[in-house]
N, CA and C atoms of all chains as a GROMACS GRO file, in nm:
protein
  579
    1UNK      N    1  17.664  10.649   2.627
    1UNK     CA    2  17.686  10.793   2.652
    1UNK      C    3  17.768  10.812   2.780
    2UNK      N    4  17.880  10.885   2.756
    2UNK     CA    5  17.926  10.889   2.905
    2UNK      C    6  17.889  10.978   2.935
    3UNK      N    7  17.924  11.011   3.093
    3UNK     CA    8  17.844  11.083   3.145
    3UNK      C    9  17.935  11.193   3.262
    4UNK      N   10  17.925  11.284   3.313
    4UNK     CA   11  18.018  11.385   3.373
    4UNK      C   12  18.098  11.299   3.505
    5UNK      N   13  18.066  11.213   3.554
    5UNK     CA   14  18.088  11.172   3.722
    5UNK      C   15  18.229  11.084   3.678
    6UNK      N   16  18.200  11.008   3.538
    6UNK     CA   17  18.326  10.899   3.554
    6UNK      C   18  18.506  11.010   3.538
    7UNK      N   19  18.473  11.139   3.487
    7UNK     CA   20  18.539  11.221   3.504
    7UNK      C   21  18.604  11.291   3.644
    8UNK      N   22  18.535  11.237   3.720
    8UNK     CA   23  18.538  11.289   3.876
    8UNK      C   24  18.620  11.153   3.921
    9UNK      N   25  18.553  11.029   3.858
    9UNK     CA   26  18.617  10.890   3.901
    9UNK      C   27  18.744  10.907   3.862
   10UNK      N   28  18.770  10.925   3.745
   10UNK     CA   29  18.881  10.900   3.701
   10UNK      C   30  18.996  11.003   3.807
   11UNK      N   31  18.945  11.140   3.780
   11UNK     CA   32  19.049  11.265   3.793
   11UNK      C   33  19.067  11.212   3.999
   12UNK      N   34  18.981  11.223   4.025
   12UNK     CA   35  18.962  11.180   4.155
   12UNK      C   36  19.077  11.066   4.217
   13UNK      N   37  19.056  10.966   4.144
   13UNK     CA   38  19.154  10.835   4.178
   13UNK      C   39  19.271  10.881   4.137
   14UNK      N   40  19.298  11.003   4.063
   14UNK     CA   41  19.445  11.001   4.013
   14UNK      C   42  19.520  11.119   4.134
   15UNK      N   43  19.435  11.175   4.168
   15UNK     CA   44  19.493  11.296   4.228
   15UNK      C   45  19.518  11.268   4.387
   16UNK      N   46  19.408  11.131   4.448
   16UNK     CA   47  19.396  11.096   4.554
   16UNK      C   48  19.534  11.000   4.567
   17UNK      N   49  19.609  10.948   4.451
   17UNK     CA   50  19.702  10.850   4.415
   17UNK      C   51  19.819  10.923   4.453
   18UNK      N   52  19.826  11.039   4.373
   18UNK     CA   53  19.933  11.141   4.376
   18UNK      C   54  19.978  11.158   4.501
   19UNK      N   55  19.845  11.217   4.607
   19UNK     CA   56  19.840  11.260   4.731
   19UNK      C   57  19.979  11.176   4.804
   20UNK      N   58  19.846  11.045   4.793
   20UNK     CA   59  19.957  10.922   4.865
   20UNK      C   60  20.078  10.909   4.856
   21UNK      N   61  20.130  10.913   4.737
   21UNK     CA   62  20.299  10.895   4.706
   21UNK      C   63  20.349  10.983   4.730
   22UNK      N   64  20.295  11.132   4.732
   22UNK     CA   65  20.356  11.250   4.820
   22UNK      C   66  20.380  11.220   4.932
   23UNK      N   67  20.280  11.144   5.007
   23UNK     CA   68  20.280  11.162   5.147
   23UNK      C   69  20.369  11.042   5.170
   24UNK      N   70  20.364  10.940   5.159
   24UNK     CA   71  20.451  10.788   5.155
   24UNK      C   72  20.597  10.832   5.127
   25UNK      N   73  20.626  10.931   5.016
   25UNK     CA   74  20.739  10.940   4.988
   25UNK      C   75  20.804  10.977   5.073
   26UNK      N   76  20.739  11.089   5.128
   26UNK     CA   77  20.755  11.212   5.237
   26UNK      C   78  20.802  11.146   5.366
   27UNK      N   79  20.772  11.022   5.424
   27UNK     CA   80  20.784  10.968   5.532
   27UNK      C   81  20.911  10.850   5.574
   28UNK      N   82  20.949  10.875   5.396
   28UNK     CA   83  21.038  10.766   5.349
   28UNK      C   84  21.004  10.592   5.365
   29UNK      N   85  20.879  10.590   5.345
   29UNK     CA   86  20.838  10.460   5.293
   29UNK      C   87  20.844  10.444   5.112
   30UNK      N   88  20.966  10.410   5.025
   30UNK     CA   89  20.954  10.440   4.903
   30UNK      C   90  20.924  10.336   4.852
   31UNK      N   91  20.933  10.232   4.897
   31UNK     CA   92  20.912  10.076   4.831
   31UNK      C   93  20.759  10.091   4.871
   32UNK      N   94  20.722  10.092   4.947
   32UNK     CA   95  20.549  10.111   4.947
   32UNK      C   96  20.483  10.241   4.852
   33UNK      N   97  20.570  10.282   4.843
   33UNK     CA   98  20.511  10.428   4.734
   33UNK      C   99  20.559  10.354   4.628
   34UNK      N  100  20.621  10.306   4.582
   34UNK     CA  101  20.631  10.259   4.447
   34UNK      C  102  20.511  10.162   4.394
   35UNK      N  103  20.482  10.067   4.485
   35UNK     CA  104  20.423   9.983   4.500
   35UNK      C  105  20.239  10.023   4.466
   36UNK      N  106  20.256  10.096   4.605
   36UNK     CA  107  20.110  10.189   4.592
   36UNK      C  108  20.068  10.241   4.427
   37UNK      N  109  20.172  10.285   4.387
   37UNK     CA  110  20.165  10.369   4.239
   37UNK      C  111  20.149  10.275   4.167
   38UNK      N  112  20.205  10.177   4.118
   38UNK     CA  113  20.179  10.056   4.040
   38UNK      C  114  20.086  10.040   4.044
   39UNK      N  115  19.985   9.986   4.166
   39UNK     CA  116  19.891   9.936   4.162
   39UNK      C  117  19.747  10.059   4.098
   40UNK      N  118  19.787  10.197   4.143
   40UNK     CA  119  19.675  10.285   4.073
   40UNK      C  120  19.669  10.283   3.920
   41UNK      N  121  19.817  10.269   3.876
   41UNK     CA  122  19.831  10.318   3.754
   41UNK      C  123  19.718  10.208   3.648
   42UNK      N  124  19.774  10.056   3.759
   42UNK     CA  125  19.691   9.949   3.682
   42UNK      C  126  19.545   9.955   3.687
   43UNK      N  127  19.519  10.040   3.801
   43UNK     CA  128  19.379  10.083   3.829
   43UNK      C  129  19.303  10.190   3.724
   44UNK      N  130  19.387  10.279   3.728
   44UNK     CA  131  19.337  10.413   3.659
   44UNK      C  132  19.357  10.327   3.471
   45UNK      N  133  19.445  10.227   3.461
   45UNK     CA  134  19.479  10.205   3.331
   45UNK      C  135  19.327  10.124   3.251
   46UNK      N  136  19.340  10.052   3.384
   46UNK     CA  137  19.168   9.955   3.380
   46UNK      C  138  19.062  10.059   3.303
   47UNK      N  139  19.018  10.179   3.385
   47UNK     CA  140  18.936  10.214   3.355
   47UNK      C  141  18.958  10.344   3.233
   48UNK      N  142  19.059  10.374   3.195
   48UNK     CA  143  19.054  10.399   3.052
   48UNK      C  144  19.076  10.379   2.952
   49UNK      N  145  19.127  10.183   2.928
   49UNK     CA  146  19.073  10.088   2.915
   49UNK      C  147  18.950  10.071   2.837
   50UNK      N  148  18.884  10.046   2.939
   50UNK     CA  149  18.704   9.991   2.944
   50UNK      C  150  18.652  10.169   2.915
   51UNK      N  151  18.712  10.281   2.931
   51UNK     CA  152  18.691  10.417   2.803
   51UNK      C  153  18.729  10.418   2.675
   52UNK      N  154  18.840  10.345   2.637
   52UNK     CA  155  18.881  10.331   2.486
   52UNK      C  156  18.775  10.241   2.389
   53UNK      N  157  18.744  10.115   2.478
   53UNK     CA  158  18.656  10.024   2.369
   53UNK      C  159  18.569  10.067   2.369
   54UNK      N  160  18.505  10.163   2.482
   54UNK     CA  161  18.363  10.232   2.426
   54UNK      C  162  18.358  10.316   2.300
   55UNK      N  163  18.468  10.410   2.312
   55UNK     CA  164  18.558  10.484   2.200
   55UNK      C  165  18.521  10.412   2.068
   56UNK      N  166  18.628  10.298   2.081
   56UNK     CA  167  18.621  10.220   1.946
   56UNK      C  168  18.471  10.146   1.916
   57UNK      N  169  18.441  10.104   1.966
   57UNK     CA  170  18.280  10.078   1.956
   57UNK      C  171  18.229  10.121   1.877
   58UNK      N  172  18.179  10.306   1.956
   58UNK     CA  173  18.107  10.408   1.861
   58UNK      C  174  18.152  10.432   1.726
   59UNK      N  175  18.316  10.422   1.752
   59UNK     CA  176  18.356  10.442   1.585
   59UNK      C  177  18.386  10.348   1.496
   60UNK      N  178  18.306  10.258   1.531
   60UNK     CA  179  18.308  10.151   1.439
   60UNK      C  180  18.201  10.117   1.426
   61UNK      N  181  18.077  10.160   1.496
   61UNK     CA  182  17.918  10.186   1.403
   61UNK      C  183  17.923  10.293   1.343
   62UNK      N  184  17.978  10.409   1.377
   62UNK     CA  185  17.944  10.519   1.307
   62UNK      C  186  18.014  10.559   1.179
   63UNK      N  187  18.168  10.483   1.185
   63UNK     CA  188  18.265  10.469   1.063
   63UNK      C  189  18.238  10.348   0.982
   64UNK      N  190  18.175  10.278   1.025
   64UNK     CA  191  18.136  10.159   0.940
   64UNK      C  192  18.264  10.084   0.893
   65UNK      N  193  18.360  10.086   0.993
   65UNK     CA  194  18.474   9.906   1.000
   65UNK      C  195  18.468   9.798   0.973
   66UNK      N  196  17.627  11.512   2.612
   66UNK     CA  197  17.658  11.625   2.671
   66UNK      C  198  17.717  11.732   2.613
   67UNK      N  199  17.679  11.859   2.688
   67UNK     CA  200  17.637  12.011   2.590
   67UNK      C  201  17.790  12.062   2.601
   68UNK      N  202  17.791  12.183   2.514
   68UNK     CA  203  17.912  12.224   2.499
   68UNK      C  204  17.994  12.285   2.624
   69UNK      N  205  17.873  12.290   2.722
   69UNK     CA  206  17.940  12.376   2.804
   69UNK      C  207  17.964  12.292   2.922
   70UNK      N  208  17.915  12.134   2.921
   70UNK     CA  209  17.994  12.049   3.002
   70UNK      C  210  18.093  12.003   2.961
   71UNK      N  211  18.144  11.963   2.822
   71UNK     CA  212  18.261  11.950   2.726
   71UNK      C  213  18.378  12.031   2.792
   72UNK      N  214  18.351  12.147   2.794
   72UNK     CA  215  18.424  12.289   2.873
   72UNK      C  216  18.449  12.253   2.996
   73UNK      N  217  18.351  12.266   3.059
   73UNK     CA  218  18.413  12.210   3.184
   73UNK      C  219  18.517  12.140   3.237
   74UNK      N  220  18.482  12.040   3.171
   74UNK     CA  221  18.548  11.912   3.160
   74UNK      C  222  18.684  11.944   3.125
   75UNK      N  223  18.723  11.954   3.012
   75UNK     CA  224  18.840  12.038   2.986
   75UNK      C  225  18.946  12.083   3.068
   76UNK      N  226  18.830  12.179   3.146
   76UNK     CA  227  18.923  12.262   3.201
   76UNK      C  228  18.925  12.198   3.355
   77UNK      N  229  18.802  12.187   3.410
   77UNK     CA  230  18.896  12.057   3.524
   77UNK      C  231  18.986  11.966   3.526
   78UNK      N  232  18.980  11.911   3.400
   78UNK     CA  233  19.134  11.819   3.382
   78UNK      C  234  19.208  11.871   3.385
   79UNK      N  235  19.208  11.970   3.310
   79UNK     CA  236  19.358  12.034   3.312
   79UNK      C  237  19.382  12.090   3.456
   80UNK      N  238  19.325  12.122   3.500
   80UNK     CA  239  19.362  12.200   3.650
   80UNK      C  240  19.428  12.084   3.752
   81UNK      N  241  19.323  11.972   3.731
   81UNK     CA  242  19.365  11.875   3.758
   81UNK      C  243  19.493  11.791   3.752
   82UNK      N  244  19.481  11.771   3.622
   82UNK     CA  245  19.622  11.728   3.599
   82UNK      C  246  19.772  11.792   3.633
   83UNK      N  247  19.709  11.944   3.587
   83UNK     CA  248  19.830  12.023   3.645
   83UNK      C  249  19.913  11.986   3.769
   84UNK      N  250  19.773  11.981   3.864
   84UNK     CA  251  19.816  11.938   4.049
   84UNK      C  252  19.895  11.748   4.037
   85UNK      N  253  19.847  11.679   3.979
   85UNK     CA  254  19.902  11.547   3.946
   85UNK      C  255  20.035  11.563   3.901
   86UNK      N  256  20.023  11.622   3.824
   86UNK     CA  257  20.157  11.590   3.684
   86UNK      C  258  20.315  11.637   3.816
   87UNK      N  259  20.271  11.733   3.895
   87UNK     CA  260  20.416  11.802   3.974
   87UNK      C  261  20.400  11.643   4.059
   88UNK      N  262  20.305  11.556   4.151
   88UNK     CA  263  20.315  11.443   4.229
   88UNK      C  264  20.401  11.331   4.171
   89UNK      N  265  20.307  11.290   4.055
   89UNK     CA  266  20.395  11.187   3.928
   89UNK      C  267  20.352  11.178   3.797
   90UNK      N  268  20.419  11.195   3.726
   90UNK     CA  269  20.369  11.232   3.609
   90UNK      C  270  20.321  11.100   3.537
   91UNK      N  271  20.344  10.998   3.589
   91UNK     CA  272  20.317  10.875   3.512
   91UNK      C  273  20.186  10.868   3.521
   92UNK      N  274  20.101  10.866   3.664
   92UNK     CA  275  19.984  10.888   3.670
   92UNK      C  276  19.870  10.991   3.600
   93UNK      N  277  19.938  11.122   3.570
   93UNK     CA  278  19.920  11.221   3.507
   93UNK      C  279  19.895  11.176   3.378
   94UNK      N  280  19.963  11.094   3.336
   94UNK     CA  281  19.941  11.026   3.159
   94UNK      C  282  19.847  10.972   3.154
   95UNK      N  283  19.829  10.864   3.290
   95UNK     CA  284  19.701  10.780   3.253
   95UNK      C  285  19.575  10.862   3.232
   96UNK      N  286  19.524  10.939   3.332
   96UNK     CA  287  19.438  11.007   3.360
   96UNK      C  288  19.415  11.120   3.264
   97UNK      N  289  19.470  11.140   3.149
   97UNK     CA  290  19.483  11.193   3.067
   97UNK      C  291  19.443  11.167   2.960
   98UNK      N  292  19.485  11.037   2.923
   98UNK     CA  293  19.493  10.962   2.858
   98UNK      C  294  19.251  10.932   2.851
   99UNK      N  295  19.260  10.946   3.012
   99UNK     CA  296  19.111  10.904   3.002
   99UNK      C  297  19.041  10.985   2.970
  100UNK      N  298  19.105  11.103   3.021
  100UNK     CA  299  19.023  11.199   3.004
  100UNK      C  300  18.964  11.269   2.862
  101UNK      N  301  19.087  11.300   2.776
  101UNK     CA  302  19.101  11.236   2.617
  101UNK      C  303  19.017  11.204   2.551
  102UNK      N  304  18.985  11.041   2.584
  102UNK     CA  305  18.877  10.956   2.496
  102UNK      C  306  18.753  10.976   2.550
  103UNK      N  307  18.719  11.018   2.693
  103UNK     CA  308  18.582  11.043   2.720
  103UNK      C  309  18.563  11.172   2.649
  104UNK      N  310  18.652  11.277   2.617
  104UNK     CA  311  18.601  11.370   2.550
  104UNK      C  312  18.552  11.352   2.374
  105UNK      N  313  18.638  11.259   2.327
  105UNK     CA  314  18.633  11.242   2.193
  105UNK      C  315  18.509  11.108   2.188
  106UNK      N  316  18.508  11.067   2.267
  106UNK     CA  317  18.352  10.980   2.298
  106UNK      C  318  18.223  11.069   2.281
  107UNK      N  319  18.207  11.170   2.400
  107UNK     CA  320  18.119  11.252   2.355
  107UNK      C  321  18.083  11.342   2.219
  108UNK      N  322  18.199  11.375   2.187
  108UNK     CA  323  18.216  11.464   2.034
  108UNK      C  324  18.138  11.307   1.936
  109UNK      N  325  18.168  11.247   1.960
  109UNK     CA  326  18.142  11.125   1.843
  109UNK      C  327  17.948  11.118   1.868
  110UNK      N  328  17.920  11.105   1.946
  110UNK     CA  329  17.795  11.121   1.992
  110UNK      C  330  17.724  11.221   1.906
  111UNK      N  331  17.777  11.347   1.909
  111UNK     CA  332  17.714  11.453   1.866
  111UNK      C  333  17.710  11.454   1.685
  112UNK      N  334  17.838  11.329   1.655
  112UNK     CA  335  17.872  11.314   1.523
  112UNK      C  336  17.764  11.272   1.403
  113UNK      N  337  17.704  11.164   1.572
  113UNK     CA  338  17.546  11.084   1.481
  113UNK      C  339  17.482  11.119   1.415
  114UNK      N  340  17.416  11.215   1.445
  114UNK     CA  341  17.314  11.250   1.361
  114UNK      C  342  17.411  11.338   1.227
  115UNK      N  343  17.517  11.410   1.201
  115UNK     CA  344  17.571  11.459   1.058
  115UNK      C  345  17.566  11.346   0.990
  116UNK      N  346  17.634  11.217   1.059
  116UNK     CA  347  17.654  11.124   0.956
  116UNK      C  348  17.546  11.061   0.857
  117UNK      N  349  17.417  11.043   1.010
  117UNK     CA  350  17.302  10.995   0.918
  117UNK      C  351  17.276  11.114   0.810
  118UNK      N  352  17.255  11.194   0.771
  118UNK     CA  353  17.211  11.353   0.787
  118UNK      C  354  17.288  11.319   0.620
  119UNK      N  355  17.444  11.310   0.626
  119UNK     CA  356  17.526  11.292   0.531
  119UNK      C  357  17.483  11.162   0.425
  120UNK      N  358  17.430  11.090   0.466
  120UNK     CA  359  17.382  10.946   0.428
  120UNK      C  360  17.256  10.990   0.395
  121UNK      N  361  17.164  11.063   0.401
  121UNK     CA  362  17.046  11.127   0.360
  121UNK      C  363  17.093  11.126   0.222
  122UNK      N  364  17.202  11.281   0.225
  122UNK     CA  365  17.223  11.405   0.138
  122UNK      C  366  17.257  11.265  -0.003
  123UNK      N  367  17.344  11.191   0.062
  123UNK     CA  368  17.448  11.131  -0.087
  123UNK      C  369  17.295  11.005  -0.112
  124UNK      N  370  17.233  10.959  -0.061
  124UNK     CA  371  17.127  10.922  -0.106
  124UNK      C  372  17.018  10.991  -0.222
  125UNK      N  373  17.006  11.083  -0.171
  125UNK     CA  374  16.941  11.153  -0.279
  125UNK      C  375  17.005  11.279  -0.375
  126UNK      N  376  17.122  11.247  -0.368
  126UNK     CA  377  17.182  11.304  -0.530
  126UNK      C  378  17.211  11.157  -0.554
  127UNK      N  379  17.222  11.026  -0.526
  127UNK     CA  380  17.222  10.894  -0.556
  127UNK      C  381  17.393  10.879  -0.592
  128UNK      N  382  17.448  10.946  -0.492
  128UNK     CA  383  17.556  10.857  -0.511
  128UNK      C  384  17.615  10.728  -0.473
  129UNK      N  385  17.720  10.715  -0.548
  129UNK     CA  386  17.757  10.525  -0.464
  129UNK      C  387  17.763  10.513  -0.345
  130UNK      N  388  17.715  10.402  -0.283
  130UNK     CA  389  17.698  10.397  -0.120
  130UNK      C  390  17.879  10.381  -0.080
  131UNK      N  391  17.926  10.303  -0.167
  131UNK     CA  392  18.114  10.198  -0.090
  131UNK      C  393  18.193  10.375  -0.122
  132UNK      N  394  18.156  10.459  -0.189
  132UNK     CA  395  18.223  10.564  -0.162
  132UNK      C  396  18.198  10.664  -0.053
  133UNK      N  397  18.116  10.664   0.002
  133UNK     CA  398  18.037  10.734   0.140
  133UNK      C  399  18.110  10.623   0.229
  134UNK      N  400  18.091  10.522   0.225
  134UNK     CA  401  18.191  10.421   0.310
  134UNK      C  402  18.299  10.472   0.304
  135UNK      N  403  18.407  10.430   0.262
  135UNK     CA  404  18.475  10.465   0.240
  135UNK      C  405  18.538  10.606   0.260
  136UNK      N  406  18.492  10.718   0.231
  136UNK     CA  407  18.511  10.843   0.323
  136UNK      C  408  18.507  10.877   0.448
  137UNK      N  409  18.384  10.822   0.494
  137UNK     CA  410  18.356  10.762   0.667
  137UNK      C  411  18.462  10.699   0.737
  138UNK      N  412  18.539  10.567   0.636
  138UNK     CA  413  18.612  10.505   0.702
  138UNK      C  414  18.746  10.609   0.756
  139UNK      N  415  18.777  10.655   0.614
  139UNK     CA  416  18.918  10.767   0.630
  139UNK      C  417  18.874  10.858   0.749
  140UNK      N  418  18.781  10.915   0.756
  140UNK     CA  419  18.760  11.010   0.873
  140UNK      C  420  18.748  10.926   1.026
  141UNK      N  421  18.715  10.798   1.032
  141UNK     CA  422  18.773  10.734   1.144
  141UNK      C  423  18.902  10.714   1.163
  142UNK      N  424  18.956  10.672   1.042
  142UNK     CA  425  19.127  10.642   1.091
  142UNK      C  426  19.168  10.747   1.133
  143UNK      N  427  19.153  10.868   1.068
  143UNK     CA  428  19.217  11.051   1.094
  143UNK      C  429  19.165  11.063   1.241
  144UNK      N  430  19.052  10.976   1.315
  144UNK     CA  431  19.041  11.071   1.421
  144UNK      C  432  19.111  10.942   1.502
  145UNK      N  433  19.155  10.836   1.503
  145UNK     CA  434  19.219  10.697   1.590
  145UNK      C  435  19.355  10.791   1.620
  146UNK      N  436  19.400  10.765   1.436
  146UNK     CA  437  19.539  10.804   1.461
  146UNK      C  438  19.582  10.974   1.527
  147UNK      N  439  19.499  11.024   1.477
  147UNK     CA  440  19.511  11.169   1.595
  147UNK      C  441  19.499  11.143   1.735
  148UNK      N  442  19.417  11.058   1.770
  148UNK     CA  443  19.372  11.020   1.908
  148UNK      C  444  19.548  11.003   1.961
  149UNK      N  445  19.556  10.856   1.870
  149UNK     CA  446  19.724  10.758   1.943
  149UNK      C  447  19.865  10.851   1.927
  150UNK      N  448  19.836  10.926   1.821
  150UNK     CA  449  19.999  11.028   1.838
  150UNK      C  450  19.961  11.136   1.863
  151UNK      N  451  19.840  11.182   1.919
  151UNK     CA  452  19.814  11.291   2.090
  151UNK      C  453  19.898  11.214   2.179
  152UNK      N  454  19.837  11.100   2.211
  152UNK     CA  455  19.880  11.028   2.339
  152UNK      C  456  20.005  11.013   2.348
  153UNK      N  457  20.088  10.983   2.257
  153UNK     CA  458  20.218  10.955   2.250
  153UNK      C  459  20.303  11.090   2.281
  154UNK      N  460  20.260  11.171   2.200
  154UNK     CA  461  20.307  11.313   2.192
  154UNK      C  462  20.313  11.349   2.336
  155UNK      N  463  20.218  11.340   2.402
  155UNK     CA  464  20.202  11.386   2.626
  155UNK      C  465  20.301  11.331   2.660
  156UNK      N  466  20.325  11.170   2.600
  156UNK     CA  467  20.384  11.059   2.681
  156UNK      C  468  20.570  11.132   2.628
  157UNK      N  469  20.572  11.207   2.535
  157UNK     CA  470  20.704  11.257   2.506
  157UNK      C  471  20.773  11.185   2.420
  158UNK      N  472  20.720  11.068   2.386
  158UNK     CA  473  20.710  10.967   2.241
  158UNK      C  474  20.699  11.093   2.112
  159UNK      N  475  20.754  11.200   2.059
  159UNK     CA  476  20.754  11.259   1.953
  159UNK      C  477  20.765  11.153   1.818
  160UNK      N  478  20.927  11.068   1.799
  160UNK     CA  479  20.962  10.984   1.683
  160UNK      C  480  20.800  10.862   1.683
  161UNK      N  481  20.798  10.823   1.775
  161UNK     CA  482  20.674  10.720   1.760
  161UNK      C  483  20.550  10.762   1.698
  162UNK      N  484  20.507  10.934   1.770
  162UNK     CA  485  20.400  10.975   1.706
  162UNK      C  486  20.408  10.971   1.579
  163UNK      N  487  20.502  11.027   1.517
  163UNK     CA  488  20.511  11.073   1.370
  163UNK      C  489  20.542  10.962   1.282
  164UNK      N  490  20.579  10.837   1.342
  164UNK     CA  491  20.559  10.678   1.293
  164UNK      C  492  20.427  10.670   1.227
  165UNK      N  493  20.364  10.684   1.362
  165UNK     CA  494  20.219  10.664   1.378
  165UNK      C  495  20.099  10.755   1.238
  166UNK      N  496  20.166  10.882   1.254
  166UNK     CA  497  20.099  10.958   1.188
  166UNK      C  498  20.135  10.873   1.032
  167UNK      N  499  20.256  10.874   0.998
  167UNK     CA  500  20.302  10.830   0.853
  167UNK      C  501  20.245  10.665   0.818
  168UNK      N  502  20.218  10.629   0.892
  168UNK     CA  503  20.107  10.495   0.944
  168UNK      C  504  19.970  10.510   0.856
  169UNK      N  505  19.913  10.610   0.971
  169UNK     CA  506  19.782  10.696   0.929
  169UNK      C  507  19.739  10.756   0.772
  170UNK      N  508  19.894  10.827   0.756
  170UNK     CA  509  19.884  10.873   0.598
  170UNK      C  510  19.870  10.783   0.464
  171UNK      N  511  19.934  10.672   0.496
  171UNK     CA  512  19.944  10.559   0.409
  171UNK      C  513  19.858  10.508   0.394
  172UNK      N  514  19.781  10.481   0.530
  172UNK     CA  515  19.610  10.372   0.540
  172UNK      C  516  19.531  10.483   0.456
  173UNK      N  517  19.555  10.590   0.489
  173UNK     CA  518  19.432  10.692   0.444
  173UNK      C  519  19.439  10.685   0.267
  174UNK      N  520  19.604  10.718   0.240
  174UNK     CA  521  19.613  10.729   0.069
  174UNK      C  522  19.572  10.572  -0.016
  175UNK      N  523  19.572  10.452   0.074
  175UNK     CA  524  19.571  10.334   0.044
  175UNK      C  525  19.369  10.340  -0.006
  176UNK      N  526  19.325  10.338   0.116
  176UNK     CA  527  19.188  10.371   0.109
  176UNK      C  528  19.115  10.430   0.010
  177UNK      N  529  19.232  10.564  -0.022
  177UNK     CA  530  19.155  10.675  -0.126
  177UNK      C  531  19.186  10.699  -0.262
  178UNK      N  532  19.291  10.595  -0.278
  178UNK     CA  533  19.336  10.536  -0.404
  178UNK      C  534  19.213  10.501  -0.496
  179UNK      N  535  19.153  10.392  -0.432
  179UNK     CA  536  19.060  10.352  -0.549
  179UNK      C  537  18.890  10.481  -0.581
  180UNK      N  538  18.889  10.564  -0.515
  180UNK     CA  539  18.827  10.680  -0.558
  180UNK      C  540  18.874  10.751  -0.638
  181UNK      N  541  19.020  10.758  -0.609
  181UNK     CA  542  19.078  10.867  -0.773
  181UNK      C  543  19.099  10.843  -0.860
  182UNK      N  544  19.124  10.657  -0.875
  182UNK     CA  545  19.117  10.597  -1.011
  182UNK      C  546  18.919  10.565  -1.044
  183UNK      N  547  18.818  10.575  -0.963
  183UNK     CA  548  18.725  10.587  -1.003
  183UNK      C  549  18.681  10.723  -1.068
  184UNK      N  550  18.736  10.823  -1.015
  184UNK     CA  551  18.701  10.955  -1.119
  184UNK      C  552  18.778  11.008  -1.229
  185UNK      N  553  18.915  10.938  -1.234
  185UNK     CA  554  18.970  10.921  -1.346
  185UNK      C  555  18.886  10.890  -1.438
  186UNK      N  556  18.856  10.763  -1.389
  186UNK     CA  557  18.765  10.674  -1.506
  186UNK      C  558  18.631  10.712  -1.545
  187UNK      N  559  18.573  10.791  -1.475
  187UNK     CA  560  18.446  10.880  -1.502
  187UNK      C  561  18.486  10.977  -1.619
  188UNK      N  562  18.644  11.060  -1.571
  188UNK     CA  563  18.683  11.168  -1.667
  188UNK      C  564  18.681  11.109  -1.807
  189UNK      N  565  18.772  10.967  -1.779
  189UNK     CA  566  18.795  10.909  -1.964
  189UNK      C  567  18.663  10.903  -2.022
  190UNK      N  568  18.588  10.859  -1.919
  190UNK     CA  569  18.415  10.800  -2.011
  190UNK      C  570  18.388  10.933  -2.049
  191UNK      N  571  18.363  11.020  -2.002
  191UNK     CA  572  18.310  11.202  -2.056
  191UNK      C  573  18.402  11.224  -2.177
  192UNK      N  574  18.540  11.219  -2.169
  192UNK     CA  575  18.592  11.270  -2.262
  192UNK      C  576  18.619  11.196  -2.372
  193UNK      N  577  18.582  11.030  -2.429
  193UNK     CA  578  18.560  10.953  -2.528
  193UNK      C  579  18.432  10.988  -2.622
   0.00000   0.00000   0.00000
C-alpha cells in the first residue's frame, strides 16, 4: 500500500533539484548544474522505478499474468 | 487511501510540478512519471475487492473460469498501455504513444479472439 509521504519524497527531491540548477545555473557554474541534474534524475528515476514494480506486482495478482 | 487523499495528491503534484517543469522539465517528467503510478497503485488497491466480488458473481451463474481470466487480463493490458502512452504523451513522444496504443489494440483483439469464436460456437450449437 503506498502511502501519502513517498509523495512528499518524491515531489520534494524534485523541486529541491530544480531549486539547485536554478541557483548553480544562476551563478554560472553549468557543468556542475548539469552534473547535479543527472545525478537527481538517476535518483528520482530509482525511486519510480522501485514505484512501477510495485505497480506491476499488484497487477499481476490482481490481472492474473 | 480515501478519495480525498487521491485528490490531494493530484493536486499537489500538479502545483508542484507546475513550479518544477519552468526549472527543468526533464526532472518534471520523472516526478511525474512517479507520481502517476503511485496514483494508479492506489486505484488498483481499491480494485481488490470488485475483482474478488466479480469472481464471486461469474462463479455462481457458473461461468468458465479462462474467460473471467482472460477479461481480467485485457483490462490489465488497457490499464499498462494507458499508463506507457500517458507517459510518453508528457514526454511529447505523441508518434510513439500511438505505436504503443496500436500495440495495446492488437494484444487486446489477439486475447479476445478466442471468446468470439467461443460464442460463435455456442450460437451454431443453439441453432443446429
Amino acid at each position: 500500500m503506498p502511502d501519502i509521504s513517498t509523495v512528499f519524497q518524491l515531489a520534494g527531491v524534485g523541486l529541491l533539484l530544480a531549486l539547485v540548477y536554478l541557483v548553480l545555473k544562476q551563478t554560472g557554474r553549468e557543468e556542475i548544474a548539469q552534473i547535479v541534474t543527472l545525478g537527481g534524475v538517476i535518483l528520482l528515476l530509482i525511486m519510480a522505478v522501485r514505484l512501477l514494480t510495485e505497480l506491476f506486482r499488484s497487477l499481476e495478482t490482481l490481472f492474473r499474468f | 487511501m480515501g478519495i480525498g487523499q487521491l485528490v490531494a495528491l493530484a493536486i499537489v503534484g500538479a502545483l508542484l510540478l507546475t513550479v518544477i517543469r519552468q526549472a527543468h522539465p526533464g526532472i518534471a517528467l520523472v516526478v511525474s512519471i512517479g507520481l502517476g503510478v503511485l496514483l494508479l497503485t492506489a486505484t488498483l488497491y481499491q480494485l481488490k475487492p470488485i475483482v474478488t466480488q466479480l469472481e464471486a458473481l461469474s462463479s455462481l451463474g457458473k461461468v468458465n473460469n479462462t474467460l473471467l481470466i482472460v477479461v481480467l487480463k485485457i483490462i490489465g493490458i488497457a490499464y499498462l498501455v494507458e499508463l506507457g502512452a500517458d507517459i510518453c504523451r508528457d514526454a511529447g513522444e505523441n508518434a510513439l504513444a500511438a505505436r504503443l496504443e496500436l500495440a495495446g489494440r492488437i494484444l487486446i483483439l489477439a486475447m479476445g479472439l478466442p471468446i468470439l469464436t467461443a460464442v460463435v460456437a455456442s450460437i451454431a450449437k443453439l441453432l443446429q
